[in-house]
N, C-alpha and C positions, 0 to 999 in steps of 0.2 A: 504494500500500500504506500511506502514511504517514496519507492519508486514511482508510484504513477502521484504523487502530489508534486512530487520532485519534478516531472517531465511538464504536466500543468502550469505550473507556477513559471517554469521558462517560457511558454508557451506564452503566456499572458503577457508576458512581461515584451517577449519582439513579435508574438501571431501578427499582431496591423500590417508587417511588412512584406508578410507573406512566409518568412522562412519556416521550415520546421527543424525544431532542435534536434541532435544527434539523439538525444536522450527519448526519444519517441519515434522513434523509427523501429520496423519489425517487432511489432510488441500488437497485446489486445489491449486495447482501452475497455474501462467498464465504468462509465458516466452516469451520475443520477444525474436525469432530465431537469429537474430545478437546480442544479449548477453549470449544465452544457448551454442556456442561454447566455453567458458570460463569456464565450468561447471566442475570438473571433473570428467572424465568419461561417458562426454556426445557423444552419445548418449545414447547408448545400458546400461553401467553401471549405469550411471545416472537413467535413468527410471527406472531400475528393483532394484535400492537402494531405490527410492521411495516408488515405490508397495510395499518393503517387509514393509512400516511402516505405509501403509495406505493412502497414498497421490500419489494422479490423476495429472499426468504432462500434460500442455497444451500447444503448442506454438503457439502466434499468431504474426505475420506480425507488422511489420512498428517499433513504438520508444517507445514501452511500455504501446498504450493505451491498456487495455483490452480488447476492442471490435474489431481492426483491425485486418480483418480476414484473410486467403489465399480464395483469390476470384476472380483469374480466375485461369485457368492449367497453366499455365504459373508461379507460383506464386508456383506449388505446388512443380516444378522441383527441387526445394531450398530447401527442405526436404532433411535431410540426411536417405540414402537407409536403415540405420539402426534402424532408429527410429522406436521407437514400442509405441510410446506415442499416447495423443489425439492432433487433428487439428484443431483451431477454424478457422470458415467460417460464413459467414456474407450473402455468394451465393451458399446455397448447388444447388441450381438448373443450377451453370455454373461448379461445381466441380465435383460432385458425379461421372461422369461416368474416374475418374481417379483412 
């Protein structure tokens, strides 16, 4: 965890310019949605800065644990339309037909 706050916090500090830090490259991100607003260029530029360096964006639900998932549709409304990332879900069986 101290690693992915560690690669964030770079991130924040030069993202406007476009670069992405050494430090987030080839890695999986696991972002609660109420902190990836703060991202720059989240949604749509954020992901596709990611992919060009090898690292899988994920967002899930709730205050940063990793496993709280979007799990019901209700839950998925809170997706930004743009987002082209991954979803984690904990109930693909109440999600999938969204």
């Amino acid at each position: 965890m101290d690693m992915l706050k560690k690669a964030l916090l770079q991130y924040e500090l030069i993202g406007f310019t476009g670069y992405v830090p050494k430090s987030m490259h080839n890695m999986e991100l696991h972002i609660p949605l109420k902190y990836a607003k703060y991202l720059w260029g989240w949604p749509y530029k954020f992901v596709k800065r990611m992919e060009s360096v090898n690292t899988r964006v994920v967002i899930v639900e709730g205050n940063a644990k990793l496993s709280e998932g979007f799990d019901t549709k209700e839950s998925l409304t809170s997706i930004p339309n743009k987002y082209e990332g991954y979803v984690w879900t904990n109930r693909i069986d109440r999600t999938a037909s969204q």
